[in-house]
C-alpha positions, 0 to 999 in steps of 0.5 A: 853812476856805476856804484848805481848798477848792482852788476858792478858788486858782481865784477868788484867779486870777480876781481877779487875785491873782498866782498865786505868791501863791496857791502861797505861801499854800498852803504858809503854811497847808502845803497841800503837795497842793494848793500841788503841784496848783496848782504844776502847773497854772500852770506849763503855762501860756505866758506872755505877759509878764515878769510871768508869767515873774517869777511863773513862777520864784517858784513853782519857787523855792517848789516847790524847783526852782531850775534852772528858776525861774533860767531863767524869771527870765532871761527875765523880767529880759531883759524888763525885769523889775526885781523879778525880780532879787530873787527871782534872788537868793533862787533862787542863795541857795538853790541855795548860790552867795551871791556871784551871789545878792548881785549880783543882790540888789544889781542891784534895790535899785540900779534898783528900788524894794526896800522895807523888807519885801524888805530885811529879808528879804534880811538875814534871810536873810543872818543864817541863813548867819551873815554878820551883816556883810552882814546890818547892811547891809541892815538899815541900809538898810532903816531908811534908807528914808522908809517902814519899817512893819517898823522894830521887827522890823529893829530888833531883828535888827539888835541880834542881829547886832551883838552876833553880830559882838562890836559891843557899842557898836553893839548898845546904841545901836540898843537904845538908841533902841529902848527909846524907840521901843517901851517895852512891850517888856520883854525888850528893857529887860533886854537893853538892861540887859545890854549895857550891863554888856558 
């Protein structure tokens, strides 16, 4: 019931809790109203930093206003801001412009620290436009990574999207090792089963 009170996004602020965080978690639980109220609540406030304009833009990507998250990320980017980069790349994503979105996508996993979530995110994303070519990419770096507590999630999109692309070799050894990794999964076996007859 406390996601209900919209007092709590003023405490979440008050200690410190990023406020595109606290617009995400409104919408997760689809508290449109109140994520609208608290949308226009920081957004009257002045930034003072390429953090609080990182934030800024990500809370007009959640709000569906690309122009402006775009023109709140420049600035956080202009101000050294290197995770800003990635949600530039979700702001041209979703205004349909994927060559930019690619580029700035690949600017932060070059000079930032992406970590297995992001990545995943990122082909996630690139598996929605059907571009499972791009997709394995990020997917492979991601389990390319020292840290991948996600692992079993980027294991098996990466299977769907080489079976997507017609890379049946490639399907079954990722389905292969996942088998190992992760034998409770019985939908997986029968799948495994399965490319191993294509």
């Amino acid at each position: 019931r406390w996601i209900h009170d919209f007092k709590w996004s003023n405490m979440a602020l008050s200690f410190g809790v990023p406020m595109d965080k606290i617009v995400e978690t409104l919408k997760k639980y689809k508290l449109e109203d109140k994520a609208a109220e608290y949308i226009k609540k920081a957004t009257s406030i002045k930034c003072k930093s390429a953090n609080d304009y990182m934030q800024i833009g990500r809370i007009y990507i959640l709000s569906g206003d690309y122009d402006k998250a775009v023109k709140n990320l420049t600035t956080a980017i202009d101000e050294g801001e290197i995770k800003a980069n990635f949600y530039m790349g979700q702001a041209y994503a979703a205004k349909g412009d994927d060559t930019v979105a690619q580029t700035y996508y690949q600017e932060y996993i070059t000079n930032g620290n992406a970590d297995s979530y992001e990545l995943f995110e990122i082909a996630k994303e690139q598996m929605g436009r059907g571009d499972y070519a791009t997709a394995v990419t990020y997917f492979n770096a991601a389990l390319n990574l020292e840290e991948v507590p996600n692992k079993q999630n980027i294991m098996r999109d990466l299977t769907i999207s080489y079976e997507k692309m017609g890379d049946f070799e490639s399907a079954k050894n990722v389905m292969a090792e996942y088998v190992d990794l992760y034998p409770e999964d019985y939908e997986a076996k029968d799948e495994y089963t399965f490319l191993q007859t294509r």
